[in-house]
Legacy VTK file of the C-alpha trace (Angstrom):
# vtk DataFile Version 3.0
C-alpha trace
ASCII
DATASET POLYDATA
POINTS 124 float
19.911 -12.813 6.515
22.533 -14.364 8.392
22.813 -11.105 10.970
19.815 -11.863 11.954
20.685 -12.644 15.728
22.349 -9.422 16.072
18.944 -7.446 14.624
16.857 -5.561 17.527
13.643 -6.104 15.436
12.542 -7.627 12.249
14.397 -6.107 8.854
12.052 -4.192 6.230
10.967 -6.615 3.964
11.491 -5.955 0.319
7.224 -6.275 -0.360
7.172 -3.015 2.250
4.589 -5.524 4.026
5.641 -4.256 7.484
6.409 -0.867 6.503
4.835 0.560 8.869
5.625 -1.452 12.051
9.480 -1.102 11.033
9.232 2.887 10.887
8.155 2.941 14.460
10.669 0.661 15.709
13.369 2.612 13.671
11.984 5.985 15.442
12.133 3.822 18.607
15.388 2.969 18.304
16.658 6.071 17.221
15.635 7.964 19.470
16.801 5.668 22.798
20.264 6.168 20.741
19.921 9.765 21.032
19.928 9.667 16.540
16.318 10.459 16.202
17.352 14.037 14.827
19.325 11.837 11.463
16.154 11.707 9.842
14.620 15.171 10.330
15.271 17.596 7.481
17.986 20.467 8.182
19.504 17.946 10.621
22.944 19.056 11.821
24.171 15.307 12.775
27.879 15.158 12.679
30.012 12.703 10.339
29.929 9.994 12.774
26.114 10.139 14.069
25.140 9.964 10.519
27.083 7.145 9.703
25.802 4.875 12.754
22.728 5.743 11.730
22.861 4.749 8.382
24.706 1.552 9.293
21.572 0.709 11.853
19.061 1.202 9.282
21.110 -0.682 6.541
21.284 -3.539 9.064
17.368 -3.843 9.830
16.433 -3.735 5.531
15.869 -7.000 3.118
19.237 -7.870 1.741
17.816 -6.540 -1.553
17.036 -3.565 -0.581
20.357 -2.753 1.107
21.440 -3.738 -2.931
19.273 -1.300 -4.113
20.584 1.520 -1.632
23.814 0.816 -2.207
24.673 4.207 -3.387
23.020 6.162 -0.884
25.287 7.582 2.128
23.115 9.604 3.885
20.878 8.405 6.453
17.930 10.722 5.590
18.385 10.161 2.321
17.772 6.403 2.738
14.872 7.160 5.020
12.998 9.357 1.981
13.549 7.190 -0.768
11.785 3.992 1.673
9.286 6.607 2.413
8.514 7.640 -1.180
8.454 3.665 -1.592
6.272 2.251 1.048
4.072 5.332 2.229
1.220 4.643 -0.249
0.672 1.562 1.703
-0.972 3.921 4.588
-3.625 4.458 1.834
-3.900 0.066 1.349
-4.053 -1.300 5.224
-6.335 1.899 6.643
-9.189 0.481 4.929
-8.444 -2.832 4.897
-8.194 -2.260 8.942
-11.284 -0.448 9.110
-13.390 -3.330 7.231
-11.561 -6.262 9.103
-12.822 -3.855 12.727
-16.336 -3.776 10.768
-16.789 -7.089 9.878
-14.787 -8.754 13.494
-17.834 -10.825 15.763
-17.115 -12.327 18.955
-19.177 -15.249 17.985
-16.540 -16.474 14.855
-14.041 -17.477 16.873
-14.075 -20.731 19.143
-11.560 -19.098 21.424
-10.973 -15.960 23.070
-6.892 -16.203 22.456
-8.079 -16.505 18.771
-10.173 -13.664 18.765
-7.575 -11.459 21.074
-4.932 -12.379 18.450
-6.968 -11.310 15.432
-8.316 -8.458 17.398
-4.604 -7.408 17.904
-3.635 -7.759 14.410
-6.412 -5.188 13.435
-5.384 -2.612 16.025
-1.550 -3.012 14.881
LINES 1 125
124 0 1 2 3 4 5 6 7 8 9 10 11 12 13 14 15 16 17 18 19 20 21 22 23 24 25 26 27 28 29 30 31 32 33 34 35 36 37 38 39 40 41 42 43 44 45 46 47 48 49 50 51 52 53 54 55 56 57 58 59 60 61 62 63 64 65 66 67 68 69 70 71 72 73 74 75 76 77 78 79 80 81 82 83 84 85 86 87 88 89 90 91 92 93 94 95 96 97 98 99 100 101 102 103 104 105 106 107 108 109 110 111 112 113 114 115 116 117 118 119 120 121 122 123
């Protein structure tokens, strides 16, 4: 990615393995540019909000995926065919979260910054 200076978080990777910590920062982002509303259905964005919208979300995918997409024009659009792509992973890290919380002791770790940082990886 050789934009990658000019990205406000990290792309979508092509695996979907931060799926879901992209689609809040995209909601984050779109919404402190006032372009939240692009991805709602029955959305009555104009030409141009659409279109900087799209171009935002084009710029934080996996080069491959923006291949893939070529085609599409519309930023909701875009944002339902990632969602019909990645959601099922909701279904694949909930439980894998819930056992990692289960199974996470104190006593395993030989730091507390370790534990913190694995504790924090659960949570997110």
């Amino acid at each position: 990615m050789a934009n990658i200076e000019n990205q406000k978080f990290i792309a979508l990777d092509i695996s979907g393995k931060n799926y879901l910590s992209w689609v809040l920062d995209v909601k984050l982002h779109l919404s402190a540019k006032k372009l939240r509303h692009t991805i709602d259905e029955d959305n009555t964005a104009s030409n141009e909000e659409r279109v900087t919208a799209l171009i935002f979300r084009r710029h934080h995918i996996d080069d491959d995926l923006k291949y893939e997409y070529l085609t599409i024009e519309n930023p909701l659009e875009l944002w339902q065919n990632l969602n019909d792509r990645f959601e099922h992973l909701k279904a694949v890290v909930l439980p894998k979260a819930l056992n990692d919380w289960s199974q996470l002791r104190f006593q395993d770790f030989k730091t507390v910054s370790e534990y913190n940082s694995t504790l924090f990886k659960i949570v997110s």
